[in-house]
C-alpha positions as CSV (number, residue, x, y, z in Angstrom):
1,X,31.7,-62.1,-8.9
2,X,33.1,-63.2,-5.3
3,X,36.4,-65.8,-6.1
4,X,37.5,-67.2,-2.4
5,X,41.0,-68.2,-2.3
6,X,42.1,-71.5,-3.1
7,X,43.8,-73.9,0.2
8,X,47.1,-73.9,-2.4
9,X,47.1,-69.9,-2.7
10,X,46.3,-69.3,1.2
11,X,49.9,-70.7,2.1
12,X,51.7,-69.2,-1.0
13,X,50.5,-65.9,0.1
14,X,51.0,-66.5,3.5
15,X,54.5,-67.4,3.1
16,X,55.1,-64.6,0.5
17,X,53.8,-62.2,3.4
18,X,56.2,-63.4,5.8
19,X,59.3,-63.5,3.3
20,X,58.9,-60.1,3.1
21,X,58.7,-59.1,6.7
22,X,61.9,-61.4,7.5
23,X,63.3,-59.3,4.1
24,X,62.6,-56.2,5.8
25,X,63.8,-56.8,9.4
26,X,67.0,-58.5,7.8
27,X,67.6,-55.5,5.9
28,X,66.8,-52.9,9.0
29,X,69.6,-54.8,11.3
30,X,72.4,-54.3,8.4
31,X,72.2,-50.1,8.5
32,X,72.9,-50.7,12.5
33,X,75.9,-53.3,11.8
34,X,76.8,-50.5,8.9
35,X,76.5,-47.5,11.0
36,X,78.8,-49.2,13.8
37,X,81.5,-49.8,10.4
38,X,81.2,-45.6,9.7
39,X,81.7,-45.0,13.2
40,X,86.0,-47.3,12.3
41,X,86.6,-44.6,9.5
42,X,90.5,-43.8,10.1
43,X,90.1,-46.6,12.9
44,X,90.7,-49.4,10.4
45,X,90.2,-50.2,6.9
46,X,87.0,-51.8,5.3
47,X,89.0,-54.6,4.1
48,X,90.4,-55.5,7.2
49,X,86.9,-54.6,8.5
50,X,85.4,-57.6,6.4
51,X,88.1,-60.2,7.2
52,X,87.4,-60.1,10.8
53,X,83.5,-59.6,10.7
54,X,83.0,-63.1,8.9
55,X,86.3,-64.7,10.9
56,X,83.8,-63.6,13.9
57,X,80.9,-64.8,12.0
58,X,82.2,-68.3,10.1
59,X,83.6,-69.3,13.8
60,X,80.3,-68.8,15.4
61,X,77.9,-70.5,13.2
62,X,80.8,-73.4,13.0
63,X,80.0,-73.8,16.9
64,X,76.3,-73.8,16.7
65,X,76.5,-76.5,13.2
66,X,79.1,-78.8,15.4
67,X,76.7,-78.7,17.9
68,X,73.3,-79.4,16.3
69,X,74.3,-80.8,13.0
70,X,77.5,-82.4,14.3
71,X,79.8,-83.3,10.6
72,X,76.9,-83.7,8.4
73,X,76.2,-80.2,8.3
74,X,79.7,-79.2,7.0
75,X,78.9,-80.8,3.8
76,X,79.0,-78.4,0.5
77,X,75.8,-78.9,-1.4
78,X,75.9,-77.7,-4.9
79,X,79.4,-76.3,-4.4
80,X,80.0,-73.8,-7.8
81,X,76.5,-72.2,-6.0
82,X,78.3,-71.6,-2.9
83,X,81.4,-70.8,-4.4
84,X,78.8,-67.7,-6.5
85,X,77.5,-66.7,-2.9
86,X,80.7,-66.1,-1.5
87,X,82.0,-64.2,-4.6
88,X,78.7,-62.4,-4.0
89,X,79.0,-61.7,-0.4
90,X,82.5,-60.3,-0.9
91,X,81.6,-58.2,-3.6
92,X,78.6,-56.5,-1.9
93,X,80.5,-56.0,1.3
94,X,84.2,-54.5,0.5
95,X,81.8,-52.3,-1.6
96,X,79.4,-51.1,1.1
97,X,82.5,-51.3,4.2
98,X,84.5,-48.8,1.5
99,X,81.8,-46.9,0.7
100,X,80.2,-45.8,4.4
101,X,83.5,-45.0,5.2
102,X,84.0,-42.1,2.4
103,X,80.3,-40.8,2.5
104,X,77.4,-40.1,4.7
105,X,75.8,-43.5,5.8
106,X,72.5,-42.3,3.8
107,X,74.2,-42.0,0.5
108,X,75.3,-44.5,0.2
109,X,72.7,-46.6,1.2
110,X,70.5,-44.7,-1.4
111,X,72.8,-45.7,-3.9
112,X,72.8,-48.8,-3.2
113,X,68.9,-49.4,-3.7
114,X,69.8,-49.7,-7.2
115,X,69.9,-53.6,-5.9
116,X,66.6,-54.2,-6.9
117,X,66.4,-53.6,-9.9
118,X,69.3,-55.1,-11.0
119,X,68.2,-58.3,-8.7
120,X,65.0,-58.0,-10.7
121,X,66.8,-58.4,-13.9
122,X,69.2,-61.4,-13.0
123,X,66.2,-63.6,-11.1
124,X,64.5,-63.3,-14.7
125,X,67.3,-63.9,-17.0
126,X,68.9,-66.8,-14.0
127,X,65.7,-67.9,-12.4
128,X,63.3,-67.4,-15.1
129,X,61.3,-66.2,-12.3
130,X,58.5,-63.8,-13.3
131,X,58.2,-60.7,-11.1
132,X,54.2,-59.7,-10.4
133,X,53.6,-56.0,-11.8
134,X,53.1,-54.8,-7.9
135,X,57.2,-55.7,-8.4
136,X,58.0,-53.4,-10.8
137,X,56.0,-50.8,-9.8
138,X,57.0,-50.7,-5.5
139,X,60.7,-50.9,-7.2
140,X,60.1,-48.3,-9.5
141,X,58.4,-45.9,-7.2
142,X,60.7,-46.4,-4.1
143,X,63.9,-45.8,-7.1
144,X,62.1,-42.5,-7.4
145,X,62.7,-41.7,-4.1
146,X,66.4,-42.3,-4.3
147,X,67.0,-40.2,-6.8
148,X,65.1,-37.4,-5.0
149,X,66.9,-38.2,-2.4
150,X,70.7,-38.1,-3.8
151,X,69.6,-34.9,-5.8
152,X,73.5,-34.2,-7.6
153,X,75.2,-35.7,-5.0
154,X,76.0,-38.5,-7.0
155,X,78.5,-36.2,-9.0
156,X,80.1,-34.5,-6.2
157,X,80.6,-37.9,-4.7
158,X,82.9,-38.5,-7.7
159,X,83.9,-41.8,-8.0
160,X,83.3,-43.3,-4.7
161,X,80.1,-43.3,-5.4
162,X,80.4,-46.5,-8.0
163,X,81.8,-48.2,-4.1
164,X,78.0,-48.8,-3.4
165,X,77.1,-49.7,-7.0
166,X,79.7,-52.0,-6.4
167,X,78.0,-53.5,-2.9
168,X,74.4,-53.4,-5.3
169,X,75.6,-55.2,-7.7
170,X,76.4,-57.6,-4.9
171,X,73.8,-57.9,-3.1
172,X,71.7,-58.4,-6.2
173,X,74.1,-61.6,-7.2
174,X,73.6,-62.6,-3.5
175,X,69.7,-62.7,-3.7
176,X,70.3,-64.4,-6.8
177,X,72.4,-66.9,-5.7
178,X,70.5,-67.7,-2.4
179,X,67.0,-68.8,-4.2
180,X,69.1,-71.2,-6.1
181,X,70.8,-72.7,-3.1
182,X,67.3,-72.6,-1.4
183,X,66.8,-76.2,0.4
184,X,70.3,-77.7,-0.1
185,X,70.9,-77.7,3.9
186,X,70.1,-75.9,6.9
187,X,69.8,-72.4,7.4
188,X,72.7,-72.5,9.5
189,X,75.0,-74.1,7.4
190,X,74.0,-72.0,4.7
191,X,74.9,-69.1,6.7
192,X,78.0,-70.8,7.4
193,X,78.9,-71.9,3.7
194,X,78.8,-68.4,2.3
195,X,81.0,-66.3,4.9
196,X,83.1,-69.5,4.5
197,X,83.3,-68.9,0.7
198,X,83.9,-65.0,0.7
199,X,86.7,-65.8,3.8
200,X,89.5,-66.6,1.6
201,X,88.9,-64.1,-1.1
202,X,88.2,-61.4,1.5
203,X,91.8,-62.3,3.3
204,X,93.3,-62.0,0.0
205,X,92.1,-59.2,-1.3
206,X,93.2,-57.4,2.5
207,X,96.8,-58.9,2.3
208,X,96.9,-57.4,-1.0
209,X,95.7,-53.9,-0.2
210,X,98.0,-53.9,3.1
211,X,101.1,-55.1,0.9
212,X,100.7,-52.5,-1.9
213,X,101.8,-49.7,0.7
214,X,98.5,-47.6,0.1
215,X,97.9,-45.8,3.3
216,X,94.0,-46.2,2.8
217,X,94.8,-49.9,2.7
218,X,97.3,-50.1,5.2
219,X,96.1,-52.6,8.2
220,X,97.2,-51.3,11.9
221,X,97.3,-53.8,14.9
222,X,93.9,-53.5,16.6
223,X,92.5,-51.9,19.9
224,X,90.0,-53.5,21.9
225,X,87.5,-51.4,20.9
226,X,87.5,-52.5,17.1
227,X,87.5,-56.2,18.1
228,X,84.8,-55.8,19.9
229,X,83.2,-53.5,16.9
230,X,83.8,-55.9,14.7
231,X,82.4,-58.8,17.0
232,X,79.0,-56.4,16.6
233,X,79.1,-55.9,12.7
234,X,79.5,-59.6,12.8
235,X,76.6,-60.2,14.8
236,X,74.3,-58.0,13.1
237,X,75.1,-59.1,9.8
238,X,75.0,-63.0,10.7
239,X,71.4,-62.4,11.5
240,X,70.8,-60.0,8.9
241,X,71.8,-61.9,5.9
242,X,70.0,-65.1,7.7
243,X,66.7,-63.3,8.2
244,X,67.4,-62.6,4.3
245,X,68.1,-65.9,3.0
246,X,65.5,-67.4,4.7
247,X,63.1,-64.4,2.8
248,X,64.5,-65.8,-0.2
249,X,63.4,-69.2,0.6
250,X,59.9,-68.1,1.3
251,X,59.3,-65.9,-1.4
252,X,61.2,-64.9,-5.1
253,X,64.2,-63.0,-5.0
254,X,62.2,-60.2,-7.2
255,X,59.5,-59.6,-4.9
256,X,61.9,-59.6,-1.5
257,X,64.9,-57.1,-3.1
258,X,62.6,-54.0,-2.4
259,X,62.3,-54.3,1.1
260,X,66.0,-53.1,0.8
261,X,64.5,-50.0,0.9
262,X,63.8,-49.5,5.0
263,X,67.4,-49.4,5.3
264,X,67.0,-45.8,4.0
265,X,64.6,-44.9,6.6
266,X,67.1,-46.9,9.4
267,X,70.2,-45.1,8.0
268,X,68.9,-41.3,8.0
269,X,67.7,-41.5,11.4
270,X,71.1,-43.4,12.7
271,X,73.3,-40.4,10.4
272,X,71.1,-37.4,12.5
273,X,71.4,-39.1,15.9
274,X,74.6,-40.6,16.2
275,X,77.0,-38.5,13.3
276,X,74.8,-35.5,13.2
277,X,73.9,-35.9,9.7
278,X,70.5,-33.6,9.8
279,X,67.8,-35.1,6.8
280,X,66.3,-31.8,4.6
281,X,62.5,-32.0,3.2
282,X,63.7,-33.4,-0.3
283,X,65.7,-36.5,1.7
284,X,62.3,-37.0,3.8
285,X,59.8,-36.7,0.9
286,X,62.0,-39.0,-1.2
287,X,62.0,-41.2,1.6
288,X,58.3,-41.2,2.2
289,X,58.3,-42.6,-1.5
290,X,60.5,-45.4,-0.6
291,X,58.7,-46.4,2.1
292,X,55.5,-46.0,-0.2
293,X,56.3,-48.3,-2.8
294,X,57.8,-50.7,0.1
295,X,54.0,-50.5,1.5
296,X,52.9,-51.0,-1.7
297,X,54.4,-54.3,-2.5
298,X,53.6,-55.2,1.5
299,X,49.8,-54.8,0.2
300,X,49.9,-56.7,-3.0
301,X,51.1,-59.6,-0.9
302,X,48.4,-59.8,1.6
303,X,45.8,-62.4,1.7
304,X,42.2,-61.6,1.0
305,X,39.9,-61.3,3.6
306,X,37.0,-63.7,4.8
307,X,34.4,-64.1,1.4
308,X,37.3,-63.7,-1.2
309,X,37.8,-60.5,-3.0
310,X,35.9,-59.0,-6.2
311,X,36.7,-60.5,-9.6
């Protein structure tokens, strides 16, 4: 039996389809905004790191909001929403800035796929949202590949490696967070209401760090060069994590958390050009299954052709 495709399900596949593209391009640009923050190890802490990258980043999209929006688009829709975003955003970077910095860029973005899952589990339990089976299963195969991939590195790592759990956990709150914020105001101030959030609680949490005398904490006065690195992180993760909300928007926070998973491709092939990190055959077959199940979900989202499709 040949079913064609309703005018209501054309669209919602359409826009699925292109939630998932913005997803994964959002995701690629935050490995290069991430490999620039490896690249400050002993330079400058990751707290410090943060603080600046959404200073950069909050006064930016300020500019552009006062220009287009003028006052109206400094209001706080839904504020206990956008206070969760910001607790979000803080929690997923300090964990990821730490992390990169005590590990090779693609551990600890392997670890960090564990997002999914866990993003999987809140939408349902938050959201009630229902994640199709091609869901599961791209998340479950591409998970696969991560493990492959870390083999026992995980325990040689020690204890920085819950620093990325940390930034999953995160992320997965962030995700969360951003379909039920979906629609309460522009994408811009949206942008601009979350690193406003995390601003404050990142400051603190650097002041405290610099204060406790720890030397890994301990906040130098800055060169040039990492105010203009941290002008880049904040560029590169502005647009990443608006290419990201807007995926959100588009489709459920289930189905866009895989397409976390190209950051794995992005960040082995940044860690063997620029900091020499050479990949073995177990990281590229475990990141052929990533890539897999990120192709797999891709598929399952893709609109019939002409005539419908077999029922």
């Amino acid at each position: 039996m040949i079913v064609a495709p309703t005018a209501a399900a054309r669209p919602a596949r359409g826009a699925r389809q292109t939630g998932l593209l913005l997803a994964l391009c959002g995701f690629a640009c935050l490995s290069m905004g991430d490999a620039v923050v490896k690249s400050m190890a002993g330079q400058w802490p990751g707290t410090a790191i943060s603080v600046l990258r959404y200073f950069y980043g909050m006064s930016g999209l300020a500019i552009a909001i006062a220009i287009t929006e003028g006052r109206k688009g400094f209001a706080v829709p839904r504020p206990w929403v956008q206070f969760g975003r910001g607790v979000a955003m803080t929690i997923a970077s300090l964990g990821f800035f730490l992390a990169v910095q005590r590990m090779p860029l693609a551990d600890a973005t392997a670890i960090q796929f564990t997002s999914p899952m866990l993003t999987a589990i809140l939408s349902a339990v938050l959201l009630r949202e229902k994640a199709p089976a091609a869901a599961w299963g791209a998340t479950a195969l591409a998970f696969v590949g991560v493990l492959i991939v870390l083999r026992p590195n995980v325990l040689a790592l020690g204890s920085a490696a819950l620093l990325p759990l940390m930034a999953a956990s995160g992320m997965a709150l962030l995700l969360t967070f951003n379909r039920m914020a979906a629609g309460s105001a522009s994408i811009l101030a949206m942008q601009f209401l979350v690193a406003a959030a995390a601003m404050p609680l990142l400051l603190a949490i650097a002041v405290a760090g610099h204060l406790s005398g720890a030397p890994a904490f301990h906040v130098p006065a800055p060169d040039w060069t990492v105010l203009l690195k941290c002008a880049l992180i904040a560029a590169t993760g502005t647009v990443s994590h608006l290419l990201i909300y807007v995926a959100t928007t588009r489709a459920s926070a289930a189905v866009t958390a895989p397409m976390v998973y190209v950051q794995l491709l992005v960040a082995t092939t940044i860690g063997w050009l620029w900091f020499g990190d050479r990949p073995d055959w177990t990281t590229l077959v475990g990141g052929a299954l990533t890539i897999a199940g990120g192709l797999w979900l891709w598929h399952s989202q893709r609109e019939p052709v002409a005539g419908g499709v077999p029922d």
